[in-house]
MDTraj code that builds the backbone (N, CA, C; nanometers):
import mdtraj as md
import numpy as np

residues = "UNK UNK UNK UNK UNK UNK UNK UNK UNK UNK UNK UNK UNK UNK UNK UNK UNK UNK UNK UNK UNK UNK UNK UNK UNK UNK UNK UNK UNK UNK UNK UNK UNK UNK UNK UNK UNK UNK UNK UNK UNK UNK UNK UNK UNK UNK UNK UNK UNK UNK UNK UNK UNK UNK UNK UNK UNK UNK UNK UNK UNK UNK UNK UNK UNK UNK UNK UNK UNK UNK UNK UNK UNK UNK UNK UNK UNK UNK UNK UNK UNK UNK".split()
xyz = np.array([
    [0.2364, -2.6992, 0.9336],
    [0.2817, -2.6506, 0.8056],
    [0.2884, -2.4980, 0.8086],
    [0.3754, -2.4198, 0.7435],
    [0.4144, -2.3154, 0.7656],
    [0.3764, -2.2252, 0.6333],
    [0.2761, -2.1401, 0.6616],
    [0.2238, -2.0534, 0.5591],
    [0.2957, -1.9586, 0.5086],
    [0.4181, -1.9812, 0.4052],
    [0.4909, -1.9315, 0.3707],
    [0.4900, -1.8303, 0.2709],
    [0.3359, -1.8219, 0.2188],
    [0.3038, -1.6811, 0.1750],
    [0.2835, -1.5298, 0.2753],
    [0.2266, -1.5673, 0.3981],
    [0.2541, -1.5151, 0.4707],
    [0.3730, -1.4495, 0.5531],
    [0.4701, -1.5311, 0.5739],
    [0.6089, -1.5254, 0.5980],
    [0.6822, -1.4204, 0.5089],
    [0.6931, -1.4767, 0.3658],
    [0.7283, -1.3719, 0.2491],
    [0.6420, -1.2334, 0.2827],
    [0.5349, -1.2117, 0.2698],
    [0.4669, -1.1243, 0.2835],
    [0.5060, -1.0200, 0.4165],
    [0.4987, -1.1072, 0.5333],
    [0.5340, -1.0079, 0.6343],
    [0.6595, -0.9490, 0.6452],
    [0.8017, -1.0101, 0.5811],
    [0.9660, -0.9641, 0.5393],
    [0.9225, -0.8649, 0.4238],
    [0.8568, -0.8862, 0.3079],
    [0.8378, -0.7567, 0.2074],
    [0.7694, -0.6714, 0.2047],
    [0.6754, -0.6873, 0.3178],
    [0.5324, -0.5350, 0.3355],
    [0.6361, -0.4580, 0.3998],
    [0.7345, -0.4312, 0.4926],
    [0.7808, -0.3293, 0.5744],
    [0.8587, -0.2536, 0.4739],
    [0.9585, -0.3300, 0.3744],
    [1.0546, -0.2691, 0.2769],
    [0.9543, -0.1510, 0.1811],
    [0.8793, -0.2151, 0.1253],
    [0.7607, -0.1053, 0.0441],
    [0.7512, 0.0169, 0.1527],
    [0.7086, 0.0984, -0.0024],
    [0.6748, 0.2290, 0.0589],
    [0.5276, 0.2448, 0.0779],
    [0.4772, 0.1513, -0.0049],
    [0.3030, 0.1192, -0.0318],
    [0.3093, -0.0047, 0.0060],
    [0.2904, -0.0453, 0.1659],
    [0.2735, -0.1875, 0.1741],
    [0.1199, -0.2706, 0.1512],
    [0.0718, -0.1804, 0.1381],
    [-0.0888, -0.2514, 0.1238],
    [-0.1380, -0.2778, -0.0417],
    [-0.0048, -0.2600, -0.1781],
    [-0.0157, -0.2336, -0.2707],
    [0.0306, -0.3638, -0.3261],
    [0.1346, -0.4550, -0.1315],
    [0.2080, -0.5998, -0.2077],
    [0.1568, -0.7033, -0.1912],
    [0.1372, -0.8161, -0.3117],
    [0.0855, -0.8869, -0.3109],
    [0.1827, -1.0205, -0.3100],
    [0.1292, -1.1509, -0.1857],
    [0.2424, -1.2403, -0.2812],
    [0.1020, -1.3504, -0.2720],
    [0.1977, -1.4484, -0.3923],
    [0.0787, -1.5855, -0.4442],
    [0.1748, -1.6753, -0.4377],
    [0.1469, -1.7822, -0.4389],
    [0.2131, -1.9175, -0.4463],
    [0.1428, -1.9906, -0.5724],
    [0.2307, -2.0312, -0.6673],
    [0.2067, -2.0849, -0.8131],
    [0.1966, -2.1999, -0.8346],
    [0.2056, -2.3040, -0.9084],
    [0.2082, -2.4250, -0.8980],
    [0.3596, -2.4416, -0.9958],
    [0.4124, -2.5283, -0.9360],
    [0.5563, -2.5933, -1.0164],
    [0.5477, -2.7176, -1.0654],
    [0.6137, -2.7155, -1.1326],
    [0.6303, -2.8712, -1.2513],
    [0.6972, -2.9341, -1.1809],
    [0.7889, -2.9274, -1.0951],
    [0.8580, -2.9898, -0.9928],
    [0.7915, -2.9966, -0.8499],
    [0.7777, -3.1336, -0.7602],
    [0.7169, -3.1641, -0.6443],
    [0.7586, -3.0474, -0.5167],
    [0.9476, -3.0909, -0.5478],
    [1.0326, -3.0521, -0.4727],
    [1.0576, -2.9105, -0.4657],
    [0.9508, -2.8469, -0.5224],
    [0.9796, -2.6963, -0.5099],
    [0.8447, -2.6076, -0.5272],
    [0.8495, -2.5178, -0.4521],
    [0.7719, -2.4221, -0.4083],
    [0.7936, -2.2760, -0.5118],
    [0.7211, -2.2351, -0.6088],
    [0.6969, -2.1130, -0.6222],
    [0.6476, -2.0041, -0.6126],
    [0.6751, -1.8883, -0.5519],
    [0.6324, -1.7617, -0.4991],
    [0.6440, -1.6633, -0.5520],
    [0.5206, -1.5977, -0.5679],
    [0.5657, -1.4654, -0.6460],
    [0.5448, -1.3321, -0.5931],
    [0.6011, -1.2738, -0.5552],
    [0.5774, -1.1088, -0.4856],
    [0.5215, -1.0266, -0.5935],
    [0.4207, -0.9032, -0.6039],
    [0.3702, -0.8363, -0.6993],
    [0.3704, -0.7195, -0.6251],
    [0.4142, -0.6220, -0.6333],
    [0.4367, -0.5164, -0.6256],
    [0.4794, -0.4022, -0.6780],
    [0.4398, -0.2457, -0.6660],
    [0.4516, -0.1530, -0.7102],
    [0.6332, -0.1160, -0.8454],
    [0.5984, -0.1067, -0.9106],
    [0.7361, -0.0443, -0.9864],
    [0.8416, 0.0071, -0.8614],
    [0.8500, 0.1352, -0.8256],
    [0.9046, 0.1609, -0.7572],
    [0.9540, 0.0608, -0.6172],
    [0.8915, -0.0226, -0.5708],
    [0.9237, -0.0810, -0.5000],
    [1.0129, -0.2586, -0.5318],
    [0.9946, -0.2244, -0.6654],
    [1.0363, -0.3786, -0.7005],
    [1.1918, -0.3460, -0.7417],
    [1.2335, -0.1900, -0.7962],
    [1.3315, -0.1674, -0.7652],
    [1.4344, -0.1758, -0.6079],
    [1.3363, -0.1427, -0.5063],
    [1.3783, -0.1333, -0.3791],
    [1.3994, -0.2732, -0.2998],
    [1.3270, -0.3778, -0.3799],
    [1.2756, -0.5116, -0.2974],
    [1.3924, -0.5872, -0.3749],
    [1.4610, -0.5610, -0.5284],
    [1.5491, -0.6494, -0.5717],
    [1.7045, -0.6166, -0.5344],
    [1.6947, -0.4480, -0.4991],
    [1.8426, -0.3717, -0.4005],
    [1.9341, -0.3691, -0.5385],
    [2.0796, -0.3318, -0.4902],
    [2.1864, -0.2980, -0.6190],
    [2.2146, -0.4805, -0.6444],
    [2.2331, -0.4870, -0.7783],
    [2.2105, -0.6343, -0.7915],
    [2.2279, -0.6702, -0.7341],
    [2.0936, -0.7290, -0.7224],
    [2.0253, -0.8101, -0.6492],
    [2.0326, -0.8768, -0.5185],
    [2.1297, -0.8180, -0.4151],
    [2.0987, -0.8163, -0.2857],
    [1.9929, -0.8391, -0.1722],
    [1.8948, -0.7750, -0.2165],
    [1.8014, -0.7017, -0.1104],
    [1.7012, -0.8711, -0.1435],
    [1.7542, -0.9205, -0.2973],
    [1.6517, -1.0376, -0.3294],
    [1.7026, -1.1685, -0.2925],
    [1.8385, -1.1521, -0.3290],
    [1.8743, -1.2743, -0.2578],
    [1.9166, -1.3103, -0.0661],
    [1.9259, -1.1981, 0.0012],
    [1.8750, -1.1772, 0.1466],
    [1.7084, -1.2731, 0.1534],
    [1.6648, -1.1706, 0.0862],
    [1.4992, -1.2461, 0.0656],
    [1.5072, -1.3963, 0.0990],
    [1.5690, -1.4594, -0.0360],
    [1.5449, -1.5663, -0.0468],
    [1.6304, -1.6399, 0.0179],
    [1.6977, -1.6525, 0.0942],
    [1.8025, -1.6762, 0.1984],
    [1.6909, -1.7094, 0.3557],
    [1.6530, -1.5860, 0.3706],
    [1.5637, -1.6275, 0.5015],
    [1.4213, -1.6779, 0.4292],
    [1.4006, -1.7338, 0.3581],
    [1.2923, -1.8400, 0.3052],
    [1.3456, -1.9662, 0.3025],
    [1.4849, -1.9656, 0.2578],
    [1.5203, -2.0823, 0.2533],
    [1.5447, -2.1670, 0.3985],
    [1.5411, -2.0879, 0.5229],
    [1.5542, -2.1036, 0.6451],
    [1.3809, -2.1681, 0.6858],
    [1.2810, -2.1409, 0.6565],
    [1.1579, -2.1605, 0.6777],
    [1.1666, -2.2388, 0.5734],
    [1.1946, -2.2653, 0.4606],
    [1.1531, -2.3722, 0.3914],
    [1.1843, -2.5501, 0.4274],
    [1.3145, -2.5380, 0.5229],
    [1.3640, -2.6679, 0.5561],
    [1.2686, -2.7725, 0.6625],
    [1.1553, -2.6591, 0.7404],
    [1.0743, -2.7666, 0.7500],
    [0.9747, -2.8162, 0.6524],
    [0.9646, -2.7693, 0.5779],
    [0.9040, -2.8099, 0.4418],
    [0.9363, -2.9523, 0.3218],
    [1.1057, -2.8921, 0.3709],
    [1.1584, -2.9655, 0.3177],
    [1.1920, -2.9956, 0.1511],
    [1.1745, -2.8688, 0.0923],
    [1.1541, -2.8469, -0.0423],
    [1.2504, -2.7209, -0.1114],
    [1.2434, -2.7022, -0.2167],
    [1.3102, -2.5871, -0.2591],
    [1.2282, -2.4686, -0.2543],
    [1.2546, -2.3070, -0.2620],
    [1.1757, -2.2246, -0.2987],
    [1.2288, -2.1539, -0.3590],
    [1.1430, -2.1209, -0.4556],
    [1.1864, -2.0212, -0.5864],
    [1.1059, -1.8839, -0.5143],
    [1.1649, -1.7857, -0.5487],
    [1.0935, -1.6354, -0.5581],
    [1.1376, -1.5895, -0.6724],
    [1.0500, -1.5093, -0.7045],
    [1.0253, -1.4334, -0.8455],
    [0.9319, -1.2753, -0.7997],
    [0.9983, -1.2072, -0.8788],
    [0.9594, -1.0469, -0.8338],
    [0.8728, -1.0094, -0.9516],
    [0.7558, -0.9463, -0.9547],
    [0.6998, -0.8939, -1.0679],
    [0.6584, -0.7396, -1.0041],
    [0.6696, -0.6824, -1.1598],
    [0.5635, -0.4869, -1.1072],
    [0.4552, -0.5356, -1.1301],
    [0.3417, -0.4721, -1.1298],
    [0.2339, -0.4318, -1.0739],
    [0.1657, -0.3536, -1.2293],
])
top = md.Topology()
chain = top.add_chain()
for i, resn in enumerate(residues, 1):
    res = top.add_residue(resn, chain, resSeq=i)
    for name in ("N", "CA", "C"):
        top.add_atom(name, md.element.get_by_symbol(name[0]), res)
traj = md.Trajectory(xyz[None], top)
């Protein structure tokens, strides 16, 4: 099984300018079939981590969705400041 908080984590610590400031958690969903994740990080960087709409977030969630297929589930990401 593939620790996909980790995964997220190691693609969004390099983008920060304060990587030791990002946090991610995994939430619980009302749905089986899906995985929620949440990145927490600095203001300034949540501008940098979501890119000119929203690019930089949906890249993100693009190479999650690549690690998620052995999982076999959906994954949501969600960006919060800090």
């Amino acid at each position: 099984m593939i620790d996909l908080e980790k995964v997220l984590l190691n693609i969004v610590k390099p983008i920060c300018s304060d990587g030791d400031a990002v946090m991610v958690k995994q939430m619980e969903s009302l749905d089986d079939n899906e995985i929620l994740l949440y990145v927490y990080a600095p203001n300034e960087d949540i501008a940098r981590l979501i890119g000119r709409q929203g690019s930089m977030a949906n890249s993100i969630r693009q190479m999650l969705q690549v690690a998620s297929r052995i999982e076999k589930k959906r994954i949501s990401v969600k960006f919060e400041a800090l």
